[in-house]
PyMOL Python script that loads the backbone (N, CA, C, O; Angstrom):
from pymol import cmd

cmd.read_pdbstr("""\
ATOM      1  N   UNK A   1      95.618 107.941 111.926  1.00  0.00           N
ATOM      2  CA  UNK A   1      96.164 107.401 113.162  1.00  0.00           C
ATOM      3  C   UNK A   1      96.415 105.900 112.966  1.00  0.00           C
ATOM      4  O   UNK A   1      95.491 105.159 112.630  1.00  0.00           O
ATOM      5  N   UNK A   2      97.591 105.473 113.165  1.00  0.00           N
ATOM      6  CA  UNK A   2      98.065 104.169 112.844  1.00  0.00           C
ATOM      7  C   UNK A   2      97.191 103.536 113.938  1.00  0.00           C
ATOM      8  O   UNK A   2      96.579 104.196 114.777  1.00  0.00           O
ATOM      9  N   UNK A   3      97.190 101.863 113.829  1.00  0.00           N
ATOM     10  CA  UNK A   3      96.722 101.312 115.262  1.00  0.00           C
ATOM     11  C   UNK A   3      97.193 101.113 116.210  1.00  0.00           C
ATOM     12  O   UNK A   3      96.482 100.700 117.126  1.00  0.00           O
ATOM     13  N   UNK A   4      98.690 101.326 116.433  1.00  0.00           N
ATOM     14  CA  UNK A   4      98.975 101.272 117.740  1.00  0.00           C
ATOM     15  C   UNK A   4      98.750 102.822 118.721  1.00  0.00           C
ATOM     16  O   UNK A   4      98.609 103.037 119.925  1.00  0.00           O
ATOM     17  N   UNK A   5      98.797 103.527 117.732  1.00  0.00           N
ATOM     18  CA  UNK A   5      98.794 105.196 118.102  1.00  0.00           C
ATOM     19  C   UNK A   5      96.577 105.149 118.563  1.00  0.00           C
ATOM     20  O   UNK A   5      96.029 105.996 119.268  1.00  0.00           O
ATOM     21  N   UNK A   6      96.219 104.557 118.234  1.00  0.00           N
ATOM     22  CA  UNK A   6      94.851 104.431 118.685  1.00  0.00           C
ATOM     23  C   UNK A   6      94.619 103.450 119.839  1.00  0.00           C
ATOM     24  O   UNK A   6      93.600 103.424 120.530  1.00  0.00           O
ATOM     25  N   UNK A   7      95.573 102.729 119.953  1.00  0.00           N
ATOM     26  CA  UNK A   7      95.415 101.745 121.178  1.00  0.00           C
ATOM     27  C   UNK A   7      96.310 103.043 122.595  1.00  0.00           C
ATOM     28  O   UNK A   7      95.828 103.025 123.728  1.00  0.00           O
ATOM     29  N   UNK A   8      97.146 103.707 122.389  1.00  0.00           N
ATOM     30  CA  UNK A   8      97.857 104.295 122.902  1.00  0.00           C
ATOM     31  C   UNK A   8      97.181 105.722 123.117  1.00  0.00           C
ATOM     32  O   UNK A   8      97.735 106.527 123.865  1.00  0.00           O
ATOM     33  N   UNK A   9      96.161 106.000 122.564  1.00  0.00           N
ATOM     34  CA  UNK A   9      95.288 107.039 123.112  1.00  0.00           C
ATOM     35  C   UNK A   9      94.247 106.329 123.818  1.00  0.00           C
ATOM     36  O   UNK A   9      93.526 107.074 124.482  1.00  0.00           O
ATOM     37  N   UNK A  10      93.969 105.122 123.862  1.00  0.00           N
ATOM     38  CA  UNK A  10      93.094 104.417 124.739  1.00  0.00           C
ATOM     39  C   UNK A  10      93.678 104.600 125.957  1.00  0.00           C
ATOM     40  O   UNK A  10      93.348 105.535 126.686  1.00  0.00           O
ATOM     41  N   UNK A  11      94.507 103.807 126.249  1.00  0.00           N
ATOM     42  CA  UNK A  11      95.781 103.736 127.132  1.00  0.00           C
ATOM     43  C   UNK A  11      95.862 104.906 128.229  1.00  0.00           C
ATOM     44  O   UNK A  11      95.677 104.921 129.445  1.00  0.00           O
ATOM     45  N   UNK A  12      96.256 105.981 127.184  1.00  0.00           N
ATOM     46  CA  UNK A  12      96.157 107.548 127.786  1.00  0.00           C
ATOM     47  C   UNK A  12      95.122 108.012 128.556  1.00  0.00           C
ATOM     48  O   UNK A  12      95.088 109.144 129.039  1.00  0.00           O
ATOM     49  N   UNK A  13      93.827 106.726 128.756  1.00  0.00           N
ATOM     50  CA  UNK A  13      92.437 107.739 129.037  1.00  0.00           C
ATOM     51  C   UNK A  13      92.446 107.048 130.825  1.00  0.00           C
ATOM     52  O   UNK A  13      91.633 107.468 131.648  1.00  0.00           O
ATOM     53  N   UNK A  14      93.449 106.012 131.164  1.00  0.00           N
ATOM     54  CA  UNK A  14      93.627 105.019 132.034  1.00  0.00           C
ATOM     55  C   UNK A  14      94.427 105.521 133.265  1.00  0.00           C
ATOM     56  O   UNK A  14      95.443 106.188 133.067  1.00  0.00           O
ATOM     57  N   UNK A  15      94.101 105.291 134.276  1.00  0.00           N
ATOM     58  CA  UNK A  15      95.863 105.333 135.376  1.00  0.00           C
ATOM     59  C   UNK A  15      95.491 104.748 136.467  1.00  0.00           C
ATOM     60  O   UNK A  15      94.431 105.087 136.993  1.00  0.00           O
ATOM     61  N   UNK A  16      96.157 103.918 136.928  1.00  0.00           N
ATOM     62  CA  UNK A  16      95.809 102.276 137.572  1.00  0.00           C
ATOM     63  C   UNK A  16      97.108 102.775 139.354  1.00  0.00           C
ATOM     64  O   UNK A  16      98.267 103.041 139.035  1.00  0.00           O
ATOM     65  N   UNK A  17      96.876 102.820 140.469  1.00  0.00           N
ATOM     66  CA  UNK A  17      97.664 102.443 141.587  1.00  0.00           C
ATOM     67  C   UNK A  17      98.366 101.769 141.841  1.00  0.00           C
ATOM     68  O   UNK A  17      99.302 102.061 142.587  1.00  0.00           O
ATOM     69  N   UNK A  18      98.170 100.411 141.241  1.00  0.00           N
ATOM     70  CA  UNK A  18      99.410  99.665 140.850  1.00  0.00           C
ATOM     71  C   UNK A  18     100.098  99.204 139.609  1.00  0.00           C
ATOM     72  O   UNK A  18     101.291  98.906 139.545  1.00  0.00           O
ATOM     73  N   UNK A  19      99.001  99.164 138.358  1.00  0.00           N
ATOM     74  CA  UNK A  19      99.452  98.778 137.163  1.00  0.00           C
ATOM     75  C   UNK A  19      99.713  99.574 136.513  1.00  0.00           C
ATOM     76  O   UNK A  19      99.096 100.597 136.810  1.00  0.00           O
ATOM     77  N   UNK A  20     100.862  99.770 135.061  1.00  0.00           N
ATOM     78  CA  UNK A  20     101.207 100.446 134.254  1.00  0.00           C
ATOM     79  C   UNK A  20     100.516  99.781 132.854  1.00  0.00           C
ATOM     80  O   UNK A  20     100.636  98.591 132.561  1.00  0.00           O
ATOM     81  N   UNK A  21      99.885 100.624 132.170  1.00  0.00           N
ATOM     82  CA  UNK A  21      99.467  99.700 131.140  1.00  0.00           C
ATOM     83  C   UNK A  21     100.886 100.434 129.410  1.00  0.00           C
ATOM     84  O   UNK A  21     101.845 101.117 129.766  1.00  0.00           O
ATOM     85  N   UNK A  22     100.794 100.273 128.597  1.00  0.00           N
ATOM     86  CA  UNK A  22     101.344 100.254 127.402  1.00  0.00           C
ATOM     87  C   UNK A  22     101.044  99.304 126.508  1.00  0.00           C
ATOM     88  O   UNK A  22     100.573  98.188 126.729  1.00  0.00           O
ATOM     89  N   UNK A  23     101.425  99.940 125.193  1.00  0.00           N
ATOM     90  CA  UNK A  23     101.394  98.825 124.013  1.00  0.00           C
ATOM     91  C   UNK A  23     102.586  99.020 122.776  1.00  0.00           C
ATOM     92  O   UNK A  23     103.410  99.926 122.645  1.00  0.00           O
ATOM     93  N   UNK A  24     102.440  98.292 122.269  1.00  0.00           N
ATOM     94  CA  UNK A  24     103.930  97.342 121.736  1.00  0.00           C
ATOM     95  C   UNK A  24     103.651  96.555 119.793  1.00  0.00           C
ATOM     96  O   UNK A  24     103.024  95.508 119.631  1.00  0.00           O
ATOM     97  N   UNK A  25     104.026  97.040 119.078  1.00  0.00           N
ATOM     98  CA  UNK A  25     104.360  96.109 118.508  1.00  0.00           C
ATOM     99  C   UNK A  25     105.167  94.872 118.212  1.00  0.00           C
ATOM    100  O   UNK A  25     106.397  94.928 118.243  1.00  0.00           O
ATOM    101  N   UNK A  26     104.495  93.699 117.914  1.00  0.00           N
ATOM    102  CA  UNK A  26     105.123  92.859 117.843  1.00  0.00           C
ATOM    103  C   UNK A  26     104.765  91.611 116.763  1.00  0.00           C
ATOM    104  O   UNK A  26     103.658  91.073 116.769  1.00  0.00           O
ATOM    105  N   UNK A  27     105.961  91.181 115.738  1.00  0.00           N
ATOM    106  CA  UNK A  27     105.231  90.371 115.142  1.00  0.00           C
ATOM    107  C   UNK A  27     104.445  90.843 113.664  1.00  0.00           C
ATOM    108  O   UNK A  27     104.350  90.110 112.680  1.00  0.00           O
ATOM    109  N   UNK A  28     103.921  92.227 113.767  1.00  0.00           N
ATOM    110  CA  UNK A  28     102.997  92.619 113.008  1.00  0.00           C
ATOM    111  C   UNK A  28     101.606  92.775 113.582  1.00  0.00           C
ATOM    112  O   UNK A  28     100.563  92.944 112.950  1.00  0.00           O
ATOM    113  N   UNK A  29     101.808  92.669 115.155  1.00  0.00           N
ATOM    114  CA  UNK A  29     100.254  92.982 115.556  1.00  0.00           C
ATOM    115  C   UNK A  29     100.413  93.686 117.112  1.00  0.00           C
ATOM    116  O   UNK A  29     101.450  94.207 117.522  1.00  0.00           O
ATOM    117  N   UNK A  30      99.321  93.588 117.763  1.00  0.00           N
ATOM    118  CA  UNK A  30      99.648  95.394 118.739  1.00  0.00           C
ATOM    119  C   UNK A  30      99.489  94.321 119.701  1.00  0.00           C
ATOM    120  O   UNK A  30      98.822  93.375 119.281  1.00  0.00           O
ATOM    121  N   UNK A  31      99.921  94.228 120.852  1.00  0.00           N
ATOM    122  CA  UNK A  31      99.820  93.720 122.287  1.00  0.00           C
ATOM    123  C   UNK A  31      99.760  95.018 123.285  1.00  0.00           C
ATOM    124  O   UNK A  31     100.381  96.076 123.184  1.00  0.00           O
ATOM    125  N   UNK A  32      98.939  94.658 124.153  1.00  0.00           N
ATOM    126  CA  UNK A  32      98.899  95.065 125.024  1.00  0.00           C
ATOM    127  C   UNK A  32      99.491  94.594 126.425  1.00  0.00           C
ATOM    128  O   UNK A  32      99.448  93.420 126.796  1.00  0.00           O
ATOM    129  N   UNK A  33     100.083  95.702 127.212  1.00  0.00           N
ATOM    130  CA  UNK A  33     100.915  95.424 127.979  1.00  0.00           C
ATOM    131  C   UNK A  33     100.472  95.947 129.250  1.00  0.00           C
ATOM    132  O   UNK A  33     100.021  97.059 129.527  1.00  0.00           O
ATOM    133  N   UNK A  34     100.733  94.704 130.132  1.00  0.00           N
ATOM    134  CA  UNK A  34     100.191  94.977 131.989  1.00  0.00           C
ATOM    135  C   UNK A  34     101.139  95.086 132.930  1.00  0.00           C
ATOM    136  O   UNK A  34     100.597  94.308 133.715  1.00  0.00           O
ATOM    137  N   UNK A  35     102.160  95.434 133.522  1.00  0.00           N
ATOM    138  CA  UNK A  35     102.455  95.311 134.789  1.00  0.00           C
ATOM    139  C   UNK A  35     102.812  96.370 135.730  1.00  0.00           C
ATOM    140  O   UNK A  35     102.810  97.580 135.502  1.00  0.00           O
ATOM    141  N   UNK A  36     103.140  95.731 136.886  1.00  0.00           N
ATOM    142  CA  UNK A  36     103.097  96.439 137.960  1.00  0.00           C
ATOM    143  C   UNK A  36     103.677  97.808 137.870  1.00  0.00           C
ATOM    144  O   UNK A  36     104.418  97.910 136.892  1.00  0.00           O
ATOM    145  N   UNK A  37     103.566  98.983 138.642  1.00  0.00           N
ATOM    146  CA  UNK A  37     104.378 100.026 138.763  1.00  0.00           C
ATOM    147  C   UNK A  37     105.630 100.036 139.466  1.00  0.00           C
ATOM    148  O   UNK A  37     106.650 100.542 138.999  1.00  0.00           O
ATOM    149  N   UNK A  38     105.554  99.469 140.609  1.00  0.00           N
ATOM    150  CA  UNK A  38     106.686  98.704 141.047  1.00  0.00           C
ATOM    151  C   UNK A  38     107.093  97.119 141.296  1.00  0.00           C
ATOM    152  O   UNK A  38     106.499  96.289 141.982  1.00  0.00           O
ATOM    153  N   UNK A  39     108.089  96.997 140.652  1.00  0.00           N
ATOM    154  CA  UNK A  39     108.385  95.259 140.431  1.00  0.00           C
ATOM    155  C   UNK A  39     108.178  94.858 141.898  1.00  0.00           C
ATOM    156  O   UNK A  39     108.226  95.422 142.991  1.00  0.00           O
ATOM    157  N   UNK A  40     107.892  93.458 141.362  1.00  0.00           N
ATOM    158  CA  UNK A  40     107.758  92.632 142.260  1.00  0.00           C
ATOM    159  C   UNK A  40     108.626  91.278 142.342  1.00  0.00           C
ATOM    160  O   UNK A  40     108.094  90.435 141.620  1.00  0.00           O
ATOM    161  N   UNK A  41     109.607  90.857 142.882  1.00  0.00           N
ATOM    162  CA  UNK A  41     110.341  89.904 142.143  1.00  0.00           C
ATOM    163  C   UNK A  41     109.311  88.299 142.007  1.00  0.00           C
ATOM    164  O   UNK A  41     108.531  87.747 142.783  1.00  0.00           O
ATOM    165  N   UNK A  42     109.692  88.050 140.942  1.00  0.00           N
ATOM    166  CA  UNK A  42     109.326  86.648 140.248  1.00  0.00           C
ATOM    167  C   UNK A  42     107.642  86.816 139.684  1.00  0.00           C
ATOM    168  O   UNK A  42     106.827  85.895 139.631  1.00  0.00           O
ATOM    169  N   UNK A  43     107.372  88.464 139.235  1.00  0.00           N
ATOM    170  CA  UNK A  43     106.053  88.842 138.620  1.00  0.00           C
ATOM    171  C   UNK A  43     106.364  88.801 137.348  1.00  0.00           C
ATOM    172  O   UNK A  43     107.556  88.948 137.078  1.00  0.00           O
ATOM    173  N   UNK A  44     105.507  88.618 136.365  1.00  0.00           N
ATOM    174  CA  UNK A  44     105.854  88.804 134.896  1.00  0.00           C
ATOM    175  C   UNK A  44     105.260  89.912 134.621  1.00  0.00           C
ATOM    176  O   UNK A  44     105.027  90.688 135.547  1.00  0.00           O
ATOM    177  N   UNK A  45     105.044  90.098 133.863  1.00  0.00           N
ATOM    178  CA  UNK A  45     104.230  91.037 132.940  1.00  0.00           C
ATOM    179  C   UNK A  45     103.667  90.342 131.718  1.00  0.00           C
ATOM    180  O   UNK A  45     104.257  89.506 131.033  1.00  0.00           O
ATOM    181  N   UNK A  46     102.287  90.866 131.524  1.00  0.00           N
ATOM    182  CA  UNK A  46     100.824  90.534 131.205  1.00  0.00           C
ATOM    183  C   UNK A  46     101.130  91.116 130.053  1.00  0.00           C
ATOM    184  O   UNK A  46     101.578  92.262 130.024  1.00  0.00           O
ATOM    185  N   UNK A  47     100.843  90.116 128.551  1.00  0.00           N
ATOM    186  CA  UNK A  47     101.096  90.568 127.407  1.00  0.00           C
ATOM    187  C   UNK A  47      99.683  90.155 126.940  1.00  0.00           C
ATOM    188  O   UNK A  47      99.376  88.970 127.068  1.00  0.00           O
ATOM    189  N   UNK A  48      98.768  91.052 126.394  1.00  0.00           N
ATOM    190  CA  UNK A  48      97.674  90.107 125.357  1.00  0.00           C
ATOM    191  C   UNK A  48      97.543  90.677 123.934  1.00  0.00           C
ATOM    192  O   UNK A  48      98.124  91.748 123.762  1.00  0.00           O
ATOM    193  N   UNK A  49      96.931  90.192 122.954  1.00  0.00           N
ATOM    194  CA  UNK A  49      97.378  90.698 121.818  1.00  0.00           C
ATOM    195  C   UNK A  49      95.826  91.180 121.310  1.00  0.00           C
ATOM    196  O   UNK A  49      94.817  90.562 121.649  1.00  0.00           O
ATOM    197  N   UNK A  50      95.802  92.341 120.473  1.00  0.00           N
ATOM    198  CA  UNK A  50      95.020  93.100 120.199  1.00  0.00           C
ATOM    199  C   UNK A  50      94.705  92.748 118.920  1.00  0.00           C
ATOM    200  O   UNK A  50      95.668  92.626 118.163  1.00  0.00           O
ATOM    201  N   UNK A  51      93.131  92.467 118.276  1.00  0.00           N
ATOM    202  CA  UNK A  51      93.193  92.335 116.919  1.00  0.00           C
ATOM    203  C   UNK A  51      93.041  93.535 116.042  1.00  0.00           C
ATOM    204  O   UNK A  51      93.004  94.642 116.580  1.00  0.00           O
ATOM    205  N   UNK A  52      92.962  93.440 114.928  1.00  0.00           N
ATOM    206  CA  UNK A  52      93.213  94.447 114.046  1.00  0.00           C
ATOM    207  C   UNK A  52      91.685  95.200 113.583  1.00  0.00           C
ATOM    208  O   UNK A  52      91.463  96.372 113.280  1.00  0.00           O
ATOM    209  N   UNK A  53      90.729  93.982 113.669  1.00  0.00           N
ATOM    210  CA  UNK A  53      89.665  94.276 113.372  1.00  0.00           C
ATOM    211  C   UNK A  53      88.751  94.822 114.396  1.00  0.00           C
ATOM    212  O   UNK A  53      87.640  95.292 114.148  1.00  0.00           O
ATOM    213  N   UNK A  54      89.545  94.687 116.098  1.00  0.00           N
ATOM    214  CA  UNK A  54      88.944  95.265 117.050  1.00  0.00           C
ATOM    215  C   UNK A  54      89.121  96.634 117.270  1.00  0.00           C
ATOM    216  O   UNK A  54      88.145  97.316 117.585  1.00  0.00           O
ATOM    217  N   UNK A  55      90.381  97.200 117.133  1.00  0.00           N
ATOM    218  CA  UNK A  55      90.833  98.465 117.184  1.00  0.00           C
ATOM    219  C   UNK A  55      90.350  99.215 116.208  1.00  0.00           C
ATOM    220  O   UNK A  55      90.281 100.402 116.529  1.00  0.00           O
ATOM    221  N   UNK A  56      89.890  98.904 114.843  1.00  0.00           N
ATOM    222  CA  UNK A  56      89.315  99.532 113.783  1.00  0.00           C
ATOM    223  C   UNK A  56      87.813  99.603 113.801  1.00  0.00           C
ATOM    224  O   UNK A  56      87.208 100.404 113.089  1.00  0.00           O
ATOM    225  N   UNK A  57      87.108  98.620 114.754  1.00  0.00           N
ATOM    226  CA  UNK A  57      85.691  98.616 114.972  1.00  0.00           C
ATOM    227  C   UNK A  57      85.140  99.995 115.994  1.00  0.00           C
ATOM    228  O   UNK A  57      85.592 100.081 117.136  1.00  0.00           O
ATOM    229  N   UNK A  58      84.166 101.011 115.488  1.00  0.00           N
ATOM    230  CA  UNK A  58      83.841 102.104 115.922  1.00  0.00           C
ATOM    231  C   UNK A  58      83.643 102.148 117.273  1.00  0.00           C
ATOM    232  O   UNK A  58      83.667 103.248 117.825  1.00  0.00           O
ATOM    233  N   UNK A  59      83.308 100.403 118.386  1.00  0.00           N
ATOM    234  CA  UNK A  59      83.182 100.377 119.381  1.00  0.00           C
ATOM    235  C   UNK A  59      84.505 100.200 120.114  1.00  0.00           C
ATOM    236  O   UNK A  59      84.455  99.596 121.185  1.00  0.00           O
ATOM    237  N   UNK A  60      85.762 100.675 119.653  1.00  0.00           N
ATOM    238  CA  UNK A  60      86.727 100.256 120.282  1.00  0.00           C
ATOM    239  C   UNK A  60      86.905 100.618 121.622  1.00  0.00           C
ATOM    240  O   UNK A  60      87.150  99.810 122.518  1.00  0.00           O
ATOM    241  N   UNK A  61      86.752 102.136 121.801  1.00  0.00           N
ATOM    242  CA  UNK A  61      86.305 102.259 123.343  1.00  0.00           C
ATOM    243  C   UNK A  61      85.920 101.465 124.359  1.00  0.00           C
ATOM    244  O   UNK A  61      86.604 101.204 125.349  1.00  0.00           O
ATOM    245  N   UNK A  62      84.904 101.102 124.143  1.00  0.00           N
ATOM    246  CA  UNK A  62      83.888 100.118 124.802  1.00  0.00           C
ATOM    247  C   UNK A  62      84.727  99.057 124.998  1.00  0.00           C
ATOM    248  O   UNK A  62      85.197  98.843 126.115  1.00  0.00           O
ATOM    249  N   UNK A  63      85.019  98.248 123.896  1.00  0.00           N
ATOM    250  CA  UNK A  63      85.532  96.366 123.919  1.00  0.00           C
ATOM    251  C   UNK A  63      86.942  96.650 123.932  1.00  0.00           C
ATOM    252  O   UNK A  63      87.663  95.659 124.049  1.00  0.00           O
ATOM    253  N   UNK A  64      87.576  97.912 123.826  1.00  0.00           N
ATOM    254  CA  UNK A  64      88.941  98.065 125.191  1.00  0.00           C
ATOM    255  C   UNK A  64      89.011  98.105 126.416  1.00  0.00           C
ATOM    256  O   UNK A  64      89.916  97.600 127.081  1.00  0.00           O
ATOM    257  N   UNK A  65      87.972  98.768 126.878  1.00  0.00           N
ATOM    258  CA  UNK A  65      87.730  98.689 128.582  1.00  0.00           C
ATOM    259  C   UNK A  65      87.510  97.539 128.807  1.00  0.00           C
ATOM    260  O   UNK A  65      88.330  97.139 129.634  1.00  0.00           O
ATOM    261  N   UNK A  66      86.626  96.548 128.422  1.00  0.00           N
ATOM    262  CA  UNK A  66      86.485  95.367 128.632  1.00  0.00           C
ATOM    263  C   UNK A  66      87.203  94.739 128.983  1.00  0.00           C
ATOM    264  O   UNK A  66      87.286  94.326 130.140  1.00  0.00           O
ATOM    265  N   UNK A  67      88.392  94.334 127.495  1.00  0.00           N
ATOM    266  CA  UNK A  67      89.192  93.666 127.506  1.00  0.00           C
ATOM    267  C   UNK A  67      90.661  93.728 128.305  1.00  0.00           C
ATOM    268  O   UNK A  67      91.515  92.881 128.567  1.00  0.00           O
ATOM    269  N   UNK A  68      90.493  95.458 128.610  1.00  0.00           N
ATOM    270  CA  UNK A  68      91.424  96.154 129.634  1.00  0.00           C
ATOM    271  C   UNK A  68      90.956  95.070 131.198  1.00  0.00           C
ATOM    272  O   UNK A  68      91.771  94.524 131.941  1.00  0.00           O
ATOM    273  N   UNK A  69      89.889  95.041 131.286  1.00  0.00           N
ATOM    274  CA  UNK A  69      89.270  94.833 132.858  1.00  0.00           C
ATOM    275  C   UNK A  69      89.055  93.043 133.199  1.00  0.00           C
ATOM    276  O   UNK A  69      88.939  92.430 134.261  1.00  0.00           O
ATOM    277  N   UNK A  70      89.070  92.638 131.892  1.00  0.00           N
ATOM    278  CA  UNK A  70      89.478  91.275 131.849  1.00  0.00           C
ATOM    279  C   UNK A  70      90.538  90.992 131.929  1.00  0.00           C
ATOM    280  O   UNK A  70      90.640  90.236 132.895  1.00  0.00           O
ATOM    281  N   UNK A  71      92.161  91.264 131.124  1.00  0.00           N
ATOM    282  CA  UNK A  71      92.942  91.132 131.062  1.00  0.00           C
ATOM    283  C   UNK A  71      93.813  91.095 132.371  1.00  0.00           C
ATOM    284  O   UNK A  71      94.576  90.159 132.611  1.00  0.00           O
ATOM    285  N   UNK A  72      93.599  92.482 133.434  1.00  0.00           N
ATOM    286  CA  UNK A  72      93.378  92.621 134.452  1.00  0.00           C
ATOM    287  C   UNK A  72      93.028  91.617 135.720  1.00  0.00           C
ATOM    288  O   UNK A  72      93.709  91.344 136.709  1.00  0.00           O
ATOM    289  N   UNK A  73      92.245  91.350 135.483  1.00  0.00           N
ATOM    290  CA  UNK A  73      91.419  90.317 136.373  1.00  0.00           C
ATOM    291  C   UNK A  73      92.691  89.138 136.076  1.00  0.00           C
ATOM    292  O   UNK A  73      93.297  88.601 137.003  1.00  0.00           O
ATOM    293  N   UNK A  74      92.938  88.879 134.759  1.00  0.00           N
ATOM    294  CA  UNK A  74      93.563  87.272 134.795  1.00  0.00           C
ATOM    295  C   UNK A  74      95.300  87.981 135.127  1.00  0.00           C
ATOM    296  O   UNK A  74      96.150  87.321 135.725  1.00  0.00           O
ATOM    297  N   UNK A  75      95.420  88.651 134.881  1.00  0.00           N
ATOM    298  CA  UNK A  75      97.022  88.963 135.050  1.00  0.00           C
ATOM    299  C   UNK A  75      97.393  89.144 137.102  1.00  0.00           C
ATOM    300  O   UNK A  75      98.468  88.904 137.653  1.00  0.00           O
ATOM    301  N   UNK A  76      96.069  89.632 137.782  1.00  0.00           N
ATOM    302  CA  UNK A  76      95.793  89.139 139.492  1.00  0.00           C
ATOM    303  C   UNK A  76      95.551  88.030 139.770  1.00  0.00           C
ATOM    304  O   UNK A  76      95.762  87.533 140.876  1.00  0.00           O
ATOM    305  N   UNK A  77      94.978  87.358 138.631  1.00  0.00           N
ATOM    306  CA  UNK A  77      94.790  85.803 139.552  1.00  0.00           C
ATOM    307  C   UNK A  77      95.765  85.124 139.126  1.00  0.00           C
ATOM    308  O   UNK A  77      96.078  84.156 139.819  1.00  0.00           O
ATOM    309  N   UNK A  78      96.761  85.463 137.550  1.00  0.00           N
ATOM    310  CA  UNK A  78      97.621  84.558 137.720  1.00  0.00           C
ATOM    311  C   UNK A  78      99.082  85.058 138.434  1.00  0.00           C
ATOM    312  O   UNK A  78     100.201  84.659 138.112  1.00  0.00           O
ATOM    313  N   UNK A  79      98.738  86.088 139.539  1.00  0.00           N
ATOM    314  CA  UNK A  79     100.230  86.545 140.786  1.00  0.00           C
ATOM    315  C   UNK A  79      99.795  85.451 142.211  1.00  0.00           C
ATOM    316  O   UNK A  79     100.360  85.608 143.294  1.00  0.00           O
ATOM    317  N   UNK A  80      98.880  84.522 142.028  1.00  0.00           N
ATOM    318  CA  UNK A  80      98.583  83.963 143.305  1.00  0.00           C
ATOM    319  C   UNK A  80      99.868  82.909 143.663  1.00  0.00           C
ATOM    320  O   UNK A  80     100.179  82.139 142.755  1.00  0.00           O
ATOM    321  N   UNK A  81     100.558  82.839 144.814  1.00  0.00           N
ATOM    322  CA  UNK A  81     101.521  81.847 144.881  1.00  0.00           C
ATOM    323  C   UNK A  81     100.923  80.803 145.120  1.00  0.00           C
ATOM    324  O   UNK A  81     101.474  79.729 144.876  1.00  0.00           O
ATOM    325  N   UNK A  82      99.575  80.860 145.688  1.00  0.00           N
ATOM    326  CA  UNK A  82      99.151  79.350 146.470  1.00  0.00           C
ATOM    327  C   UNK A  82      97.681  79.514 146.459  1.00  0.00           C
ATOM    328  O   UNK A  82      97.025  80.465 146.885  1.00  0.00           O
ATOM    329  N   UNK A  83      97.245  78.332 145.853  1.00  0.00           N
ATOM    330  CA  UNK A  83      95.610  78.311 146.139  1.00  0.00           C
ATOM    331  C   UNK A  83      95.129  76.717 146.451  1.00  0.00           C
ATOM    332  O   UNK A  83      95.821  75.701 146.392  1.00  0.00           O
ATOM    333  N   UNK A  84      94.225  76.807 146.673  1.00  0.00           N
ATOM    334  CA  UNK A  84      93.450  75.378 147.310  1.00  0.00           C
ATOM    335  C   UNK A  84      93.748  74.488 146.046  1.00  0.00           C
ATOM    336  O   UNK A  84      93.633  73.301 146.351  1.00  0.00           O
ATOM    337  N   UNK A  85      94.002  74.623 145.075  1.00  0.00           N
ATOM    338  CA  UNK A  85      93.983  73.815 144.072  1.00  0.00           C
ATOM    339  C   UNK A  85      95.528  73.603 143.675  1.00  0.00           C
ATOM    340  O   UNK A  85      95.725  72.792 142.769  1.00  0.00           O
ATOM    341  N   UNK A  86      96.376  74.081 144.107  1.00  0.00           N
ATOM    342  CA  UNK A  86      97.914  74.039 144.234  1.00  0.00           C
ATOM    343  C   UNK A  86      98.334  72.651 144.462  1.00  0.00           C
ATOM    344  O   UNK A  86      97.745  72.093 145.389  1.00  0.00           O
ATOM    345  N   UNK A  87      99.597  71.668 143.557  1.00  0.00           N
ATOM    346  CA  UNK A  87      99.696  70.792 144.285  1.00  0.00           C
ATOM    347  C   UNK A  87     100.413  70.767 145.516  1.00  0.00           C
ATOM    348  O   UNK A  87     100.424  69.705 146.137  1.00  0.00           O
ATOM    349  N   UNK A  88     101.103  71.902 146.041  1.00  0.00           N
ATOM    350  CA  UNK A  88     101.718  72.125 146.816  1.00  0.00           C
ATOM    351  C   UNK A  88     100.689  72.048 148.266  1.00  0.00           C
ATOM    352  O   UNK A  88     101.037  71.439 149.277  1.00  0.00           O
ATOM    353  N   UNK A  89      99.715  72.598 148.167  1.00  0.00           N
ATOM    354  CA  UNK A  89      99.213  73.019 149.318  1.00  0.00           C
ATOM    355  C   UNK A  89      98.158  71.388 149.253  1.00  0.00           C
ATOM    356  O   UNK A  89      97.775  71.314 150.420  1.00  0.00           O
ATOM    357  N   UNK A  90      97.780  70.609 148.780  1.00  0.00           N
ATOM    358  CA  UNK A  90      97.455  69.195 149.041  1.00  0.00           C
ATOM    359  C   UNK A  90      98.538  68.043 150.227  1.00  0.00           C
ATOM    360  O   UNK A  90      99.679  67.580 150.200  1.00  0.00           O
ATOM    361  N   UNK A  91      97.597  68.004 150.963  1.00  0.00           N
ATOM    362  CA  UNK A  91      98.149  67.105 152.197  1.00  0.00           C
ATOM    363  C   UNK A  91      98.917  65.532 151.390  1.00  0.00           C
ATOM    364  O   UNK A  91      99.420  64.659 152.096  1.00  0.00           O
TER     365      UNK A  91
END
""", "prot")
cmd.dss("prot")
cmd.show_as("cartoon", "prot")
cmd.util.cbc("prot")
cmd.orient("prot")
């Protein structure tokens, strides 16, 4: 099983209400891919890149969910239009 075909049975074990996950070569190395199920205009999509030595480590399961649930987390906080720390929203 190549490594993207092992990141992509990870993938397979997943199904999210709003997010679509996938993965991608690119470069010579596997990214993983986040976004929405339905667009949102001016959303990106969440690229992070997968190492070689993580996907081949016997715990990949494990430190994919992780990195699934982290990745996650930062790809919601960075859809915020406005936060207290915005220079926009400073008087």
């Amino acid at each position: 099983m190549t490594p993207l075909e092992k990141v992509w049975a990870e993938i397979a074990r997943y199904d999210h209400a709003l997010l679509r996950f996938s993965a991608r070569e690119n470069r010579g190395s596997i990214e993983l891919v986040i976004e929405l199920k339905q667009p949102v205009e001016d959303m990106h999509t969440y690229y992070a890149p997968l190492h070689a030595r993580d996907i081949e480590n016997p715990q990949f399961p494990w430190t994919f969910q992780r990195y699934l649930y982290d990745c996650m987390h930062d790809y919601l906080v960075e859809m915020f239009l406005r936060t207290p720390q915005s220079r926009e929203s400073r008087p």
